[in-house]
C-alpha positions, 0 to 999 in steps of 0.5 A: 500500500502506497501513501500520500498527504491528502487534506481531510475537507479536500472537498470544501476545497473552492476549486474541488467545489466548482469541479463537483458543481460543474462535472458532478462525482465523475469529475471529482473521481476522475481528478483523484485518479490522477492524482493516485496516478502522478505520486505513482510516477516517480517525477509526478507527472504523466504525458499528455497524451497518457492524460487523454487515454485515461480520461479516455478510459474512465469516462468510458464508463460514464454514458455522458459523452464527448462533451462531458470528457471536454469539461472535466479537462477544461475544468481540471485546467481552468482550476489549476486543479492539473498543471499541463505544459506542452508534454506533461500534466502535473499537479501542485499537490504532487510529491514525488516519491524521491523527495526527502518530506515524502520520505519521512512520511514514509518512515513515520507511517511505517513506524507507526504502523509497527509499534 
């Protein structure tokens, strides 16, 4: 099991409150998928083109369309909920895995879980 940092009233959050009004629970699942996916890489960040197949992907299950895939990306990016150059997606909350905070939560979390 992987772990990182997440706010408890992440969803009070003004940003993740306009994704949810906008895109509704999709949306929101969607943009937490991504961010599971970018501490996963071990720069946090995923192509632009990796983006769109998951998009692709996860609102396969969702009957709404082309349109509404539209809007979750043109909400993650208009909340700076996702940070995209020309290559890559990212996001402010990403903490790659080699930095030494993320470490020591490592350490603490298994020292926890020890004693």
């Amino acid at each position: 099991t992987f772990y990182f940092p997440h706010d408890n009233n992440a969803i009070q959050d003004p940003k993740i409150m306009r994704l949810l009004k906008t895109c509704g629970l999709g949306g929101v699942g969607f943009y937490w998928i991504i961010i599971e996916i970018l501490h996963q890489q071990e720069d946090g960040k995923i192509s632009v083109e990796a983006f769109n197949d998951y998009l692709e992907l996860y609102c396969s299950f969702d009957n709404r369309g082309s349109d509404y895939k539209d809007q979750i990306k043109q909400m993650l990016s208009k909340t700076n909920l996702l940070l995209s150059d020309t290559k890559n997606i990212t996001s402010k909350i990403t903490i790659p895995i080699t930095t030494p905070r993320f470490s020591f939560l490592l350490e603490k979390i298994e020292y926890e879980i020890i004693e």
